[in-house]
C-alpha atoms as a printed R data frame, in Angstrom:
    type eleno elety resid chain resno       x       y       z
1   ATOM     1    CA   UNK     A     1   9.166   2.029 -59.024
2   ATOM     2    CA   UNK     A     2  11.383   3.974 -56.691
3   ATOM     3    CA   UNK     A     3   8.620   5.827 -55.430
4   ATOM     4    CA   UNK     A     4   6.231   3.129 -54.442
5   ATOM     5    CA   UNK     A     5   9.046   1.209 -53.093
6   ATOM     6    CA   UNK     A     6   9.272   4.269 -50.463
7   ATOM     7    CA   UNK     A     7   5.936   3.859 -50.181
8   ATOM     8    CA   UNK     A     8   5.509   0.685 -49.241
9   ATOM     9    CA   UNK     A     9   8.356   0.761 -46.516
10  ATOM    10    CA   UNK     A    10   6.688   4.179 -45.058
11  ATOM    11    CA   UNK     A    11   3.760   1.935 -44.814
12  ATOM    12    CA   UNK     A    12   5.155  -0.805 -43.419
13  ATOM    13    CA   UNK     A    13   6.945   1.129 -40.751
14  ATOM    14    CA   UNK     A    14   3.742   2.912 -40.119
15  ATOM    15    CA   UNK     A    15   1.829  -0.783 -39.362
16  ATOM    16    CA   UNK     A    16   5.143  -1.889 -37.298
17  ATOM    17    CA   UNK     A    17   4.904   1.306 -34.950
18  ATOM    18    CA   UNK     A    18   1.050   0.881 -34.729
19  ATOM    19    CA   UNK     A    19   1.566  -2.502 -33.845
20  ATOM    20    CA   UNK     A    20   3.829  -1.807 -31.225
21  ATOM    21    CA   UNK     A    21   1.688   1.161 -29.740
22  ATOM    22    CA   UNK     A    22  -0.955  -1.661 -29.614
23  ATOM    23    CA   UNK     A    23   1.010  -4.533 -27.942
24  ATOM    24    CA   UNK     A    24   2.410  -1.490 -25.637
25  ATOM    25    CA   UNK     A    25  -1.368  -0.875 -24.753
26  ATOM    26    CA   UNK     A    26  -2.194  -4.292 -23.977
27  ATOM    27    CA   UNK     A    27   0.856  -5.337 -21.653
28  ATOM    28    CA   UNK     A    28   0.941  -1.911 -19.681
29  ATOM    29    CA   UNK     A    29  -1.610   0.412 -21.107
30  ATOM    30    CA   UNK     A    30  -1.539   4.248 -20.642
31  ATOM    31    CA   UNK     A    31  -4.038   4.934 -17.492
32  ATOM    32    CA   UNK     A    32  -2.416   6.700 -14.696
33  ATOM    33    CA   UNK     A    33  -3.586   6.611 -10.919
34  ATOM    34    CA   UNK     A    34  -6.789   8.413 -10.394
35  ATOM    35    CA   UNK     A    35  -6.157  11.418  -7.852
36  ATOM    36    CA   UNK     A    36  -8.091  11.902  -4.510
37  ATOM    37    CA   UNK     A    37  -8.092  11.395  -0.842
38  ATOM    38    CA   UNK     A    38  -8.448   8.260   1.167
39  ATOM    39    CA   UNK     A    39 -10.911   8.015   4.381
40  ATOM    40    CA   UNK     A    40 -11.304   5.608   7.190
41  ATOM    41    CA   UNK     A    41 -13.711   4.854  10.077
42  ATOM    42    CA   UNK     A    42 -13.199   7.451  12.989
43  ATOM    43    CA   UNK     A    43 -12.962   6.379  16.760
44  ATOM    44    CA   UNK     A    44 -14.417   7.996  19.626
45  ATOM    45    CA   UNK     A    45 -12.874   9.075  22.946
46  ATOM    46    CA   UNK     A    46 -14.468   9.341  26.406
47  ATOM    47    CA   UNK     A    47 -12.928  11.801  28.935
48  ATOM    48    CA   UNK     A    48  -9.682   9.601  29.673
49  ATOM    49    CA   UNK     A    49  -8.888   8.557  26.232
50  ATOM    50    CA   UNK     A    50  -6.820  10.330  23.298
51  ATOM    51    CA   UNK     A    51  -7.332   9.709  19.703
52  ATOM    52    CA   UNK     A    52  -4.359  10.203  17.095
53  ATOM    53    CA   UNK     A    53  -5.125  10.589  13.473
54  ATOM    54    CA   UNK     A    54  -2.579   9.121  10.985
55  ATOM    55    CA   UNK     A    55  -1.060  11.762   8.982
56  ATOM    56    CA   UNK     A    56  -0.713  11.509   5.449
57  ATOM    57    CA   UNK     A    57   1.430  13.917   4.531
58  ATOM    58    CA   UNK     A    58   3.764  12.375   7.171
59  ATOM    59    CA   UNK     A    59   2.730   8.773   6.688
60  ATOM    60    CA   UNK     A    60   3.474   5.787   4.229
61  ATOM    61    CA   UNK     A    61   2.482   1.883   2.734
62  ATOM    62    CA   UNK     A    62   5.057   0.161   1.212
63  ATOM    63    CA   UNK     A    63   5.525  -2.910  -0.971
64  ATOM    64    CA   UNK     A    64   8.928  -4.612  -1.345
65  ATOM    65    CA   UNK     A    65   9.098  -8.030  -4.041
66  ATOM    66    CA   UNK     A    66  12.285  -9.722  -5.902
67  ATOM    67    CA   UNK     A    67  11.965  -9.439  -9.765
68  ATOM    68    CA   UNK     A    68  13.931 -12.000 -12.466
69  ATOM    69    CA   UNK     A    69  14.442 -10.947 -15.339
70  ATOM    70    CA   UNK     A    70  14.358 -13.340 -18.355
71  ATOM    71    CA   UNK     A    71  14.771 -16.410 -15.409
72  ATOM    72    CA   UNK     A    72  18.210 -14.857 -13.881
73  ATOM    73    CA   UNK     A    73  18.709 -11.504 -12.928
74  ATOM    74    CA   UNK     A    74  17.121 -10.663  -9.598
75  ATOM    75    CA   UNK     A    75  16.328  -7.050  -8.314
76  ATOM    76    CA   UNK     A    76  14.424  -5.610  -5.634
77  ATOM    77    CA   UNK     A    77  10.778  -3.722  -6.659
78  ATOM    78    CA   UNK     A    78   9.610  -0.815  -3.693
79  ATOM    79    CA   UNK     A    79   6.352   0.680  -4.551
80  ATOM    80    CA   UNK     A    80   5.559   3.583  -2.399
81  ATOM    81    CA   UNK     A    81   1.903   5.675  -1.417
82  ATOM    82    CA   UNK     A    82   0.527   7.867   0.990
83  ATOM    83    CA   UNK     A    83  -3.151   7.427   0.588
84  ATOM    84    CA   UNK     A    84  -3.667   6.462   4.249
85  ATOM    85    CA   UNK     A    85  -5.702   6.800   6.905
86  ATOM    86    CA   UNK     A    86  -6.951   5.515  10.332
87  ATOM    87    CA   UNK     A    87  -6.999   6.096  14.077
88  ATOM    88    CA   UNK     A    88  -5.257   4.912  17.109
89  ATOM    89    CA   UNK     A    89  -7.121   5.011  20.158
90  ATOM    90    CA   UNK     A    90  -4.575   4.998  23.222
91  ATOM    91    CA   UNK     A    91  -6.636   4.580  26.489
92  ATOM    92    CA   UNK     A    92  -4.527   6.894  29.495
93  ATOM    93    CA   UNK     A    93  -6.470   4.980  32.306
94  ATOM    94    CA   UNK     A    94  -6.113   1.490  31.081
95  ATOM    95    CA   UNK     A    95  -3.029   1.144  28.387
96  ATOM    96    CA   UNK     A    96  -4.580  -2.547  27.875
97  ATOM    97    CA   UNK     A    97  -7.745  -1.410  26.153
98  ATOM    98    CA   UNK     A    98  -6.330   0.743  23.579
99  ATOM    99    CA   UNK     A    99  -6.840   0.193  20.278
100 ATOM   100    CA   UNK     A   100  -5.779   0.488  16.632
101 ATOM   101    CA   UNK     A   101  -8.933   1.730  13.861
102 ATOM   102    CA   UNK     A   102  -9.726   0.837  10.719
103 ATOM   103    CA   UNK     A   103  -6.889   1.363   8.035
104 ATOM   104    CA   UNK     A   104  -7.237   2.002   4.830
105 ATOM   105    CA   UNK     A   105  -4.773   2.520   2.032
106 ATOM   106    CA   UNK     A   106  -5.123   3.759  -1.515
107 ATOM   107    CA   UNK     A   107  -3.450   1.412  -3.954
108 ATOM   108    CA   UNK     A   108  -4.211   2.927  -6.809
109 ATOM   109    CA   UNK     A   109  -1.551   5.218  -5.914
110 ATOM   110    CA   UNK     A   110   1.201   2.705  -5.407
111 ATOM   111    CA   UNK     A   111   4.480   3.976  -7.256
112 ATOM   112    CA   UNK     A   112   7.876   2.512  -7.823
113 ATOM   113    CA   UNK     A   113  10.274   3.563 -10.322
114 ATOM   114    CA   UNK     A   114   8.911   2.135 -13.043
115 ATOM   115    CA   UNK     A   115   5.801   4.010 -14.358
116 ATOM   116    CA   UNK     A   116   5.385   0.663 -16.766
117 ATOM   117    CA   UNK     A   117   5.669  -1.652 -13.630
118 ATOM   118    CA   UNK     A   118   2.780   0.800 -11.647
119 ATOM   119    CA   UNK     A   119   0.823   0.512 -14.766
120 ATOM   120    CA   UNK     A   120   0.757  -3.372 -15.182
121 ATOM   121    CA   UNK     A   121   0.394  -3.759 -11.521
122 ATOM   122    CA   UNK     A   122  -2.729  -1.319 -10.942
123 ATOM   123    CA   UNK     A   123  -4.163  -2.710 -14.502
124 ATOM   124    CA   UNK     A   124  -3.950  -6.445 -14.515
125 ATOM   125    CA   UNK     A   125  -3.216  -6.924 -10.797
126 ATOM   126    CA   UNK     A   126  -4.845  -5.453  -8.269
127 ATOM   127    CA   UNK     A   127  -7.528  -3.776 -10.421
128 ATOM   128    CA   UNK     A   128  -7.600  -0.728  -8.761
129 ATOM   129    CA   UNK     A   129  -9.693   1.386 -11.170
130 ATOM   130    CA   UNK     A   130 -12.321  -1.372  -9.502
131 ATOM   131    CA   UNK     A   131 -11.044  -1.984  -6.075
132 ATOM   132    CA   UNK     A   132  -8.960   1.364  -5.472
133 ATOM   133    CA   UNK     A   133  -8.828   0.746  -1.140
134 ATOM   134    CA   UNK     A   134  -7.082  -2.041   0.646
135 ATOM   135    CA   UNK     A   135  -8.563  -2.107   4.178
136 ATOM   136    CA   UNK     A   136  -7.089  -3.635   7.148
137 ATOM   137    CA   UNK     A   137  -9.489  -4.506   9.997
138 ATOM   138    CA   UNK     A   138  -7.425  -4.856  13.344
139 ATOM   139    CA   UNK     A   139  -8.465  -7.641  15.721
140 ATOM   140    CA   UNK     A   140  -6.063  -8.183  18.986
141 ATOM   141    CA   UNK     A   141  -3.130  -6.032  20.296
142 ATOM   142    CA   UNK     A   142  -0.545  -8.718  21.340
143 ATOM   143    CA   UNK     A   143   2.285  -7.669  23.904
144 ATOM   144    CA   UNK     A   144   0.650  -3.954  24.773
145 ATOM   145    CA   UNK     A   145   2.855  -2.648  26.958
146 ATOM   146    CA   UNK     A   146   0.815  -1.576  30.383
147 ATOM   147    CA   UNK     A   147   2.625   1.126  30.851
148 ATOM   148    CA   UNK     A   148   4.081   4.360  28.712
149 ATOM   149    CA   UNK     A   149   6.613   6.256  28.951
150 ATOM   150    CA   UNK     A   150   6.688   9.331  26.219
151 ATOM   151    CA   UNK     A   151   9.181   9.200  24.385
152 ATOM   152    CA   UNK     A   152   9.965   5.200  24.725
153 ATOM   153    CA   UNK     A   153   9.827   3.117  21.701
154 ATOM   154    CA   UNK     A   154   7.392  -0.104  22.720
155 ATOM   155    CA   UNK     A   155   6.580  -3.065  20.324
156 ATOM   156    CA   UNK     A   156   3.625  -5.410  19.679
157 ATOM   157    CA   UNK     A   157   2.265  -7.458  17.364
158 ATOM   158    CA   UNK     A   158  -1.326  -6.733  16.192
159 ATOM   159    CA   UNK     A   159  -3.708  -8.765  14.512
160 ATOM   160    CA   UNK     A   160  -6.305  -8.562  11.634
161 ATOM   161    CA   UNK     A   161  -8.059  -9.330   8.378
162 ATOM   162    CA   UNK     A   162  -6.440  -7.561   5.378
163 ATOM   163    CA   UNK     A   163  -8.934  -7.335   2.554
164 ATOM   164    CA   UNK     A   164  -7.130  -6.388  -1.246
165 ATOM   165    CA   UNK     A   165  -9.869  -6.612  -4.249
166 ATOM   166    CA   UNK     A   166 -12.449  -9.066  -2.877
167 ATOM   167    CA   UNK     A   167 -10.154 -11.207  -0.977
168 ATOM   168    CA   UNK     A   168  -9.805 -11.080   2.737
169 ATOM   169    CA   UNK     A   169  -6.997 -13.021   4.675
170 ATOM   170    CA   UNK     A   170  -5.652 -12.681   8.478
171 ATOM   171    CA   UNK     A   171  -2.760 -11.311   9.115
172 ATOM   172    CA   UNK     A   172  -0.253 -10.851  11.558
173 ATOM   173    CA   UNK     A   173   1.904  -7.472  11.973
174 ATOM   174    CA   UNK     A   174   4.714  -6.454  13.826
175 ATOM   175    CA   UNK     A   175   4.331  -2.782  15.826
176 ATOM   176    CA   UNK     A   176   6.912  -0.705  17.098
177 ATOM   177    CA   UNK     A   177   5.586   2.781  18.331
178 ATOM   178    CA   UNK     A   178   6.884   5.960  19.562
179 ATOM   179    CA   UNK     A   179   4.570   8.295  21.543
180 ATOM   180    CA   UNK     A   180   5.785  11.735  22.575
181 ATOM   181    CA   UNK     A   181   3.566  13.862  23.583
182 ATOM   182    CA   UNK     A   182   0.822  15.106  20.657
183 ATOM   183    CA   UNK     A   183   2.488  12.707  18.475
184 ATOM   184    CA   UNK     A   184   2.307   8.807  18.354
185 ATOM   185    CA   UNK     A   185   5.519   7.641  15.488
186 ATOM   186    CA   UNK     A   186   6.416   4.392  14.274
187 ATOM   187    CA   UNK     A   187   5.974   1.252  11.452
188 ATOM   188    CA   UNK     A   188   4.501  -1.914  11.293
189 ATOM   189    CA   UNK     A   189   5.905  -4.725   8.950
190 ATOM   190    CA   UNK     A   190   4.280  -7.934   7.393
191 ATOM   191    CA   UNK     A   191   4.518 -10.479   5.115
192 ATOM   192    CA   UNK     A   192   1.962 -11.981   3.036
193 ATOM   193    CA   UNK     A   193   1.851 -13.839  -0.400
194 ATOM   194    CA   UNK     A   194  -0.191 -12.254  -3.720
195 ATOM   195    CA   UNK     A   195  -1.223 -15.708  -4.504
196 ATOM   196    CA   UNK     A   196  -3.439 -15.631  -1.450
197 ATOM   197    CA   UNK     A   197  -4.854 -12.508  -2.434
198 ATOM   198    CA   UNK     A   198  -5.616 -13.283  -6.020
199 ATOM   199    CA   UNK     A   199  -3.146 -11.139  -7.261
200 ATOM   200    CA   UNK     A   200  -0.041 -12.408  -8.491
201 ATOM   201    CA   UNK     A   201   2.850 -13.632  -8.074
202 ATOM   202    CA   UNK     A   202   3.313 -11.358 -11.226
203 ATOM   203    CA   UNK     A   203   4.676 -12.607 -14.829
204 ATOM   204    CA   UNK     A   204   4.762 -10.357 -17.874
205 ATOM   205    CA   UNK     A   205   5.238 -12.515 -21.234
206 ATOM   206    CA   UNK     A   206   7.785 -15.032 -19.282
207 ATOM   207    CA   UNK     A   207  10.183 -12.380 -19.298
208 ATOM   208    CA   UNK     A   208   9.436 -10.186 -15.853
209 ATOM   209    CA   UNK     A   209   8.225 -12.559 -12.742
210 ATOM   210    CA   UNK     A   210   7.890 -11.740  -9.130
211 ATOM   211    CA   UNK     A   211   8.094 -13.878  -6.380
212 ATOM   212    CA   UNK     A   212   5.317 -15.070  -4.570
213 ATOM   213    CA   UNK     A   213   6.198 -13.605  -1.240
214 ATOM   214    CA   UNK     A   214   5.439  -9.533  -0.729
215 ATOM   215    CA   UNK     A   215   6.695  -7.563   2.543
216 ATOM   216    CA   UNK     A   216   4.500  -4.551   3.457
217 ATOM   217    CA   UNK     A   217   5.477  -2.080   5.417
218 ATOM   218    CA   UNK     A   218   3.317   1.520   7.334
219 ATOM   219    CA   UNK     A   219   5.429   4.039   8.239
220 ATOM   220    CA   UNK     A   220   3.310   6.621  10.200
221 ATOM   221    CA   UNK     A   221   2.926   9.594  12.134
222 ATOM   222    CA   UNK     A   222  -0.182  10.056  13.801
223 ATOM   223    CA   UNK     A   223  -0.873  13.448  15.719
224 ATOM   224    CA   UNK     A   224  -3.672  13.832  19.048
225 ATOM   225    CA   UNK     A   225  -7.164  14.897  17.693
226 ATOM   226    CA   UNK     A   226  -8.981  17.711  19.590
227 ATOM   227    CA   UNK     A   227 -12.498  17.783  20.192
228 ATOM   228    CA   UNK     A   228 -13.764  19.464  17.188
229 ATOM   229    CA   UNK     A   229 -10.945  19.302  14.814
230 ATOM   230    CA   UNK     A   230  -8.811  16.734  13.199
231 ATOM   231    CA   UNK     A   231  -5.858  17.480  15.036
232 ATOM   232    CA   UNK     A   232  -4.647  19.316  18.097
């Protein structure tokens, strides 16, 4: 009697644990972020323009959001990648008709410090096994300065359509940039909310919710391109 008593509470742990593995799966599942490079639409130069290639390795897209817990506690989220690229075109004879490229970002390789969090997001969220690129198409330069100085900081605001999954809304960023010689340095900062997107604002059983509002943020470092090679 002993014995099958054992038994039956091995057996019973065993379904518990299963069961847990299971709801585990469902809320967060296991898939990591695929690996690989990111690419974006190239720009052209004539004789008296310069083109400057974001840098990865240098370069990063940020998400910031406010988490409650369990309807009280409230903590800040960061998710972090640097699956970027794009070109800025800066135009030496006429400052006014630069331009910013095509950006695109890999969110499938957003990470925070929660590998749980990362998971949920990329799985339920933004889909990103589906939709792994969010791509921001620039429209207007606002407040260009008309003249550069290297090494002077200069802000603008520039604007765009940001598409994320299948959704694309304008948006607005603010510029600061840095240029200094081969090298072209700065961020740009915005604010959107997920429910315009289609993706959030986020809430795991009731007990994890985000707000609605998200601030993104591109830290970059873009370096002159050469003719025949990606940088100088």
């Amino acid at each position: 009697m002993r014995r099958w008593l054992k038994v039956g509470i091995g057996v019973s742990v065993l379904v518990i644990l299963v069961l847990l593995i299971l709801v585990y799966a469902d809320l967060f599942g296991f898939d990591g972020p695929r690996s690989g490079t990111v690419t974006a639409p190239t720009l052209d130069a004539a004789s008296t323009q310069v083109i400057y290639r974001i840098d990865a390795a240098q370069s990063q897209a940020s998400y910031t959001v406010d988490e409650i817990f369990a309807g009280q506690e409230v903590s800040t989220a960061t998710g972090i990648t640097r699956q970027i690229a794009g070109d800025i075109l800066i135009n030496m004879a006429d400052y006014s008709e630069s331009q910013v490229g095509t950006i695109v970002i890999n969110v499938e390789q957003f990470e925070s410090d929660s590998g749980l969090r990362d998971r949920r997001l990329r799985r339920e969220y933004l889909d990103s096994s589906t939709y792994p690129e969010a791509v921001f198409v620039p429209q207007e330069m606002i407040g260009f300065p008309d003249e550069i100085v290297m090494g002077n900081t200069y802000t603008f605001e520039l604007t765009g359509d940001l598409t994320v999954r299948e959704t694309t809304q304008p948006t607005t960023w603010n510029v600061s940039v840095t240029p200094n010689g081969d090298t072209l340095t700065g961020h740009a900062e915005t604010m959107i909310l997920m429910s315009d997107f289609g993706v959030g604002p986020i809430n795991v059983a009731g007990f994890v919710e985000t707000s609605d509002e998200v601030s993104l943020r591109f830290d970059f470092v873009a370096v002159a391109v050469c003719e025949g090679s990606d940088t100088c």
